[in-house]
N, C-alpha and C positions, 0 to 999 in steps of 0.2 A: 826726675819727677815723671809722672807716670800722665797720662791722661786724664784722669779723675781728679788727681788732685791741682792741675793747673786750671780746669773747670770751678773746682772748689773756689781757688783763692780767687780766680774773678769773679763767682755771684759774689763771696764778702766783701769786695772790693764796693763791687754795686751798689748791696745794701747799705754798709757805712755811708758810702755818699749818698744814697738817697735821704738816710736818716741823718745826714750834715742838714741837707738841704730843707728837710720840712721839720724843722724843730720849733715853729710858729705855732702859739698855743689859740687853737677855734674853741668855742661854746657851741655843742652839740643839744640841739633843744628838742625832745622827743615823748611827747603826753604834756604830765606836769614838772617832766625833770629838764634841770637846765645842767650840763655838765663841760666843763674845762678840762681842755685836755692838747697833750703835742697831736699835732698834726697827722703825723707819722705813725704814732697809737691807734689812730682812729683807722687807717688808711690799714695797718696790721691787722688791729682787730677785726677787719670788718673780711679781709682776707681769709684770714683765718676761721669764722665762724663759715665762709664758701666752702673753703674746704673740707670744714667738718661736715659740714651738709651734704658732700659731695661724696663722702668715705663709708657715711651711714646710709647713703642711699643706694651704695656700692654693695655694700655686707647685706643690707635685706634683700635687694637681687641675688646676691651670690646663695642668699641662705632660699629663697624660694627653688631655686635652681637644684638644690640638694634635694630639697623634697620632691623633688619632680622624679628623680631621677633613682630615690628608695624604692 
């Protein structure tokens, strides 16, 4: 096995046991919504919308850069 893939099978390793460990369902209460949900959902979702934030604010830098440089 190569480097990458021993890297690989330990974050899965991580994330399964993260998502053993918070499989407790919270109520997320935000305006007038009240929502239920795993733990672990919330703590992804909320991961993930960073990152998306992070990737788009990557690509509008990258695209201002371009015109700079027409």
């Amino acid at each position: 096995m190569n480097f990458k893939t021993i890297i690989a099978i330990i974050l899965i390793l991580l994330i399964v046991t993260f998502t053993i460990q918070n499989t407790e369902v919270v109520t997320i209460k935000f305006l007038a919504f009240d929502i239920s949900m795993s733990r672990v959902l919330v703590i992804l979702g909320c991961f993930l919308l960073g990152l998306l934030s992070g990737v788009l604010l990557s690509y509008r830098r990258n695209i201002k850069k371009g015109k700079d440089q027409v």
